[in-house]
Each structure stands twice: as C-alpha cells, then as structure tokens.
Residue, then its C-alpha position, 0 to 999 in steps of 0.5 A: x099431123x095426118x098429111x094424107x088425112x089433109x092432101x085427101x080433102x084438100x083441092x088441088x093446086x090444079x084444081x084451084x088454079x083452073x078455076x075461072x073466077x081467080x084468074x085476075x090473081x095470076x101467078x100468085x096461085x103458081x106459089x109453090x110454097x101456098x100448097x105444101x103441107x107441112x109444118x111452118x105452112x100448116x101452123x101459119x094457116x092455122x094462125x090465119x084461119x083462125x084469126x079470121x074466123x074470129x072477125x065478125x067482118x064480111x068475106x072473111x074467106x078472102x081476107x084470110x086467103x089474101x092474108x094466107x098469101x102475104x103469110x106463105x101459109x096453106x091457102x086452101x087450110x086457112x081458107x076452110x077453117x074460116x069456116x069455124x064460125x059458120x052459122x051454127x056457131x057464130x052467134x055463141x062465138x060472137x056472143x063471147x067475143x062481145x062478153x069479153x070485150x064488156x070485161x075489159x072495156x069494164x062495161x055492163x053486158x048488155x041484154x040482147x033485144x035485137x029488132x031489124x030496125x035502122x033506129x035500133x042499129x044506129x042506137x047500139x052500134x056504138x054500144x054493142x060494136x066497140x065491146x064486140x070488136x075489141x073482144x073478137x080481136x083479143x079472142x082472134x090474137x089468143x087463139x089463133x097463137x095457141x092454135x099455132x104452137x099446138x101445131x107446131x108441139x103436135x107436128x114436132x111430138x109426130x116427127x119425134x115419134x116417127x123417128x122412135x118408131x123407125x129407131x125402133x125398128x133399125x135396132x130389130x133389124x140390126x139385132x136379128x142379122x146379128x143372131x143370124x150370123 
C-alpha cells in the first residue's frame, strides 16, 4: 500500500488531538497504535470503515471512530472512508442493500413511491426497513471481509516485491564488486 501516498492526506495525531471538540475522549487519542499505517491497522480500518458505511444509520463517522478504537485500527482510514456512502452514492447502495434483503427474506422488491409523510413512513417502515437492514447488514459483513483480505494480499504482494526488488539489487552489487576485483 502507498504509505506515503496515506501519511499525505491523512491529519496528524497532533492535528487530531488538539481539536477542541474531542478533548471529552481524553487520552484515548494519545493510542499510539490508532495512527500507525501499517497493515493489521490499515486492514482493520479498512473492515470498519467499510462495514460503517454500509449502514443506513445516523453518525456513522462516530460509530466507526469508537468502533476503530475498540478494533486497534486506523482512526482517521476508518473515519474518511465511511465516506463511500456520501450522498451521490447512498441511494443506489441503499438501493442494493434493500434488494438483497427482498432476495433473502424471499420478499417482492417493492416500487418506490416515496412521499414525505408521516402516514407513508409509518406504513413502509416495516416493509421497506426490515429488507434494508438485513440486506445492508450481509452487504456491510461481505464487503468489509473482502475488503480486509484485498489488503492484507495487496500489502503482503508490496512487501514480497520489495524485498525481490532489493534482492535484486544486493546480487548487482555483489556481482559488480566481484568483476572489480
């Protein structure tokens, strides 16, 4: 994985822990362990960031940050990609979410007739809410797995060609002091 390319746009611990508005946590944030960037703490912020993001819940940014501290992973990794489901792509992944949950629950996908109203909501929300959870919560379990094993593959493929690439070049070295001698 790019470490540098994540240390760049990441904050910093500093950054984070001067902020005013998170004092009340206290030390929690002085965890050494929250802001490294490798990868047992890059693949579990990846798992619940992901997970997270596949919720239809309010605050899922905090959740995935308290959840990120109870996991030892990445605060800031699991915090920004919450952000997956961002406005632009929340109603086509909620969309699915809900589809899935129809298939499993073996339930008709229902047309979508949305009308601001508390009568409409009180009406659908068993309907609509029971397929949407379910579905959002095998989406979010599926996906933040794979997502955690593609980076701990893609971090371990790094570090074995890293260590080809330096391999590589100890032998150039070895055999060029060799024809100089």
């Amino acid at each position: 994985m790019p470490k540098k390319f994540m240390k760049r746009y990441l904050p910093t611990p500093e950054k984070v822990q001067s902020m005013q508005s998170l004092h009340f946590l206290g030390d929690i944030l002085h965890e050494p362990n929250l802001w490294h960037i490798n990868r047992h703490s890059v693949a579990r912020a990846f798992l619940v960031g992901v997970w997270f993001c596949f919720i239809p819940m309010p605050f899922q940014m905090v959740a995935a940050a308290i959840f990120a501290i109870w996991f030892n992973a990445n605060l800031p990794l699991s915090v920004v990609l919450v952000w997956i489901s961002n406005p632009l792509t929340m109603p086509p992944l909620f969309y699915f979410n809900y589809k899935v949950g129809a298939w499993v629950l073996s339930r008709p996908v229902l047309t979508f007739d949305f009308h601001l109203s508390w009568a409409w909501i009180s009406e659908r929300i068993v309907d609509i809410g029971i397929p949407l959870y379910l579905g959002s919560i095998i989406c979010a379990t599926v996906f933040a797995c794979v997502s955690y094993l593609v980076i701990q593959f893609l971090w371990r493929r790094k570090i074995r060609s890293d260590w080809r690439a330096r391999r590589g070049t100890r032998i150039q070295g070895k055999r060029r002091s060799n024809q100089l001698s």
